[in-house]
N, C-alpha and C positions, 0 to 999 in steps of 0.2 A: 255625785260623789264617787271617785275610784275607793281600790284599795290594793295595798300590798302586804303579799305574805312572807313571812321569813321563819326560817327553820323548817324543821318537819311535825309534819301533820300528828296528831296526836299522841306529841312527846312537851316535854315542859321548854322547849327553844323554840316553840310554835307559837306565831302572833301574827296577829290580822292588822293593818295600819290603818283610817280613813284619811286619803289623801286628796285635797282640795282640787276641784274640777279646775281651776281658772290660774290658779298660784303652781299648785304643783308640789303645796309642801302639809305635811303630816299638821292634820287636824285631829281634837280629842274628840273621840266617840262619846265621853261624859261632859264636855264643859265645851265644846266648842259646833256640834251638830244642835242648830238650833230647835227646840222643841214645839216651838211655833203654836200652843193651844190657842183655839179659840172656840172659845167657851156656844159661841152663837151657832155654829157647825159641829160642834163637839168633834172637830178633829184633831191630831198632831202628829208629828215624827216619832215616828218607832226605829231603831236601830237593831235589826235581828241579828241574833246569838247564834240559837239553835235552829238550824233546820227541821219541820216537822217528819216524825217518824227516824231520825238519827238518834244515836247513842252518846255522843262525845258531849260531855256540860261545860259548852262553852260559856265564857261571859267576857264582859269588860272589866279590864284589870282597871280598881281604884287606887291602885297605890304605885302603878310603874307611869313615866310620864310619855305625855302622848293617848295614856289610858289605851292600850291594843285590847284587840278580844284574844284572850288567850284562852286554854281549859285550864279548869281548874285543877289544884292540887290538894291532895290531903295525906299525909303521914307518906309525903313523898312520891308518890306515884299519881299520875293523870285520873280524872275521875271520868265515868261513864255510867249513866243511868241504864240497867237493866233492863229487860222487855217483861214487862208486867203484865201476864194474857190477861185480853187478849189483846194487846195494844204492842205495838212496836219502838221503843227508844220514845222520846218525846210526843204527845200527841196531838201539840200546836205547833206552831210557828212562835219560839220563846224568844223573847229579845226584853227590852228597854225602853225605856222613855229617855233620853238624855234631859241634861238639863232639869232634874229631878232627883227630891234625893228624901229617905226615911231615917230622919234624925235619931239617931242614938243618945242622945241627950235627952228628950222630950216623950211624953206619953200623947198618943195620937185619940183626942178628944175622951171620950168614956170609954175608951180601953185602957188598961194599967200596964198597958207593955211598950216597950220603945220603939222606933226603929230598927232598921237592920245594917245603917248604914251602907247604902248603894242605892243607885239609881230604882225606881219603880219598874218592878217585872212587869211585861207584857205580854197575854196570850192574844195572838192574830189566828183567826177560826177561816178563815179564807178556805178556798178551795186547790187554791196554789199553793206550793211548796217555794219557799222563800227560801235565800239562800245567807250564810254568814257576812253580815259586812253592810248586808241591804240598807237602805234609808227608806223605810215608806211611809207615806201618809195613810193612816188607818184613821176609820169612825171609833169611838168610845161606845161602849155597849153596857159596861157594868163592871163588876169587881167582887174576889173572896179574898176575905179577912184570913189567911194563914198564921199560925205563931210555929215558927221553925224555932228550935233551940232556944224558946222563952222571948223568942220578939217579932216583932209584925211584918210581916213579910206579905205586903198587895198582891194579889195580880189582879191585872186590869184585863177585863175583855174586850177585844175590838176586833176590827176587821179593815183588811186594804181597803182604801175607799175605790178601787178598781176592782174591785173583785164582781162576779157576777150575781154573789148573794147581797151584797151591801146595799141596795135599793130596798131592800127587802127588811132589814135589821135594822132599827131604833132603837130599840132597849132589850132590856134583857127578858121581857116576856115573848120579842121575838125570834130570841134566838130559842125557847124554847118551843113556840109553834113551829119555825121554819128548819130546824136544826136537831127534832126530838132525840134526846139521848146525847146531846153532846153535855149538857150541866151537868147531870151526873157523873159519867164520866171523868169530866173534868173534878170534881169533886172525890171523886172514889181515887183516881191518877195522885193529885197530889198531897192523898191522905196516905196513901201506898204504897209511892216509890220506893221509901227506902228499905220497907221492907226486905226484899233481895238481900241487903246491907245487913242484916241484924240488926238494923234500928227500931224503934218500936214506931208505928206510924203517928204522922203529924196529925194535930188539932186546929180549931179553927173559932173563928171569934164569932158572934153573930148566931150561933148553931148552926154556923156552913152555909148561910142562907147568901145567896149572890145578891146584892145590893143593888139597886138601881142609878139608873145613870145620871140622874140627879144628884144621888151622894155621891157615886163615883168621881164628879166634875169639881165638889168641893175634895176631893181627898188631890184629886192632880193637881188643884190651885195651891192645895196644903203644902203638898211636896216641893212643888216649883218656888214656893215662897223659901223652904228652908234651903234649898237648893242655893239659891240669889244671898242667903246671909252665908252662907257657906263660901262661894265663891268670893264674897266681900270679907273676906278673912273676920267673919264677928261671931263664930263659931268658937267655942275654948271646950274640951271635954279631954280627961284623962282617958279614953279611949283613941285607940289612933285614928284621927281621919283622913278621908281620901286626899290625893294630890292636888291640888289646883290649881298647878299651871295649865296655860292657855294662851293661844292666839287671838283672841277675838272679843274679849270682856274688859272693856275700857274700864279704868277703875280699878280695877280687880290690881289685888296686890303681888300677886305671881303672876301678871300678864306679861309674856316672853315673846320676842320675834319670830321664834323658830324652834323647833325638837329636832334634835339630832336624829337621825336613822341612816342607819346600816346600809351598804347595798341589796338590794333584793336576791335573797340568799335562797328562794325557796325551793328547799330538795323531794318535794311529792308528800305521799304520805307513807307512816308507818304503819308498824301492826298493829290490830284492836285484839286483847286478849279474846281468845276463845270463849270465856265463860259467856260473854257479850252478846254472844249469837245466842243464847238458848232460852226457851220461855219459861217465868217463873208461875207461880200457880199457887193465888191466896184469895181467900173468900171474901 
């Protein structure tokens, strides 16, 4: 899988495209990069966002067509996660699962809270620094329950299946033998972040407890199922939902030939506000 950039880096005319290796034309990073689980390997496609240890909150846009990775916006301006000591901007490798989706309709089993509508977040604990746009096959490791803004928001633990700790990681008692100090972390990171923000920090379902890869394999089958009714247009909710055009999903009611794209416009990058660089310091 290529990709093409257009506009500039860290301004709201900035989008990442994935562009089909063999055709040559704009594939969706949500409905057209296959997610390929198999349940026997507990592997699949991850599509990375964020680079680890960068600032910029990238994701995939659900509602512009073609779905690019753009950054996100809030009250107008690009958003950018803070360095929370002692941690640097992200402290994974953040991306996605395509082909995957957290219903906003539905309450997910004995939780009382919806969806987030978008793809399943992915944390990759690799050793490498993955880059925006990537496609990789990652192991499934496990999962924390978050509730961002009153709805459930996964992430899923994995790792590159190339990587050189991934012989080593099964589940998630071994990421904390082989890895000690990364659960917490991860746990303390994405109860924290916004603090920076004046938000109050996030909650978590479970008692923050990371799941195992057993439930984690029923939550990716969960998602990929509503994902398929979704793209089969049998989805109806007065919330707005994602786009669904696509090249690649026979059946599918908005399956299109082609997404227009621009020529490759891309002017580098711009400036990252100064506050960005500076560490923040909460107990």
């Amino acid at each position: 899988m290529n990709t093409v950039k257009q506009g500039t880096k860290f301004t709201q005319d900035f989008k990442t495209y994935a562009i089909e290796n063999d055709s040559g034309k704009v594939v969706s990073f949500f409905h057209d990069i296959p997610l390929q689980f198999d349940p026997a390997t507990r592997t699949a496609n991850m599509v990375v966002e964020v680079p680890r240890w960068s600032n910029a909150k990238f994701e995939i846009s659900t509602s512009q067509p073609g779905n690019p990775i753009v950054q996100d916006v809030k009250k107008g301006s690009v958003r950018f996660v803070k360095n929370l000591f002692p941690f640097k901007g992200y402290i994974h490798n953040y991306g996605a699962f395509p082909q995957t989706w957290e219903d906003p309709t539905t309450t997910h089993g004995d939780l009382s809270v919806v969806g987030d509508n978008d793809p399943l977040d992915v944390c990759e604990i690799g050793l490498r620094v993955l880059q925006t746009g990537d496609v990789k096959r990652v192991k499934v490791l496990g999962s924390l329950a978050m509730i961002d803004d009153g709805e459930l928001d996964w992430k899923i633990i994995a790792i590159d299946i190339e990587d050189e700790l991934a012989g080593q990681l099964k589940d998630i008692p071994d990421v904390e033998k082989h890895c000690p100090g990364l659960l917490s972390s991860t746990r303390r990171w994405f109860r924290d972040y916004k603090l920076p923000d004046g938000k109050p920090p996030n909650v978590f379902a479970h008692d923050g407890i990371f799941l195992s890869l057993e439930k984690t394999v029923q939550i990716i089958q969960q998602c990929s199922n509503s994902w398929k009714r979704l793209i089969a247009g049998e989805v109806t909710s007065a919330k707005s939902l994602p786009a669904t055009e696509n090249v690649s999903n026979s059946g599918s009611p908005k399956l299109i030939q082609s997404f227009d794209l621009v020529a490759n416009d891309y002017k580098g990058e711009g400036p990252i506000p100064p506050e960005i660089d500076k560490s923040y310091y909460y107990l």
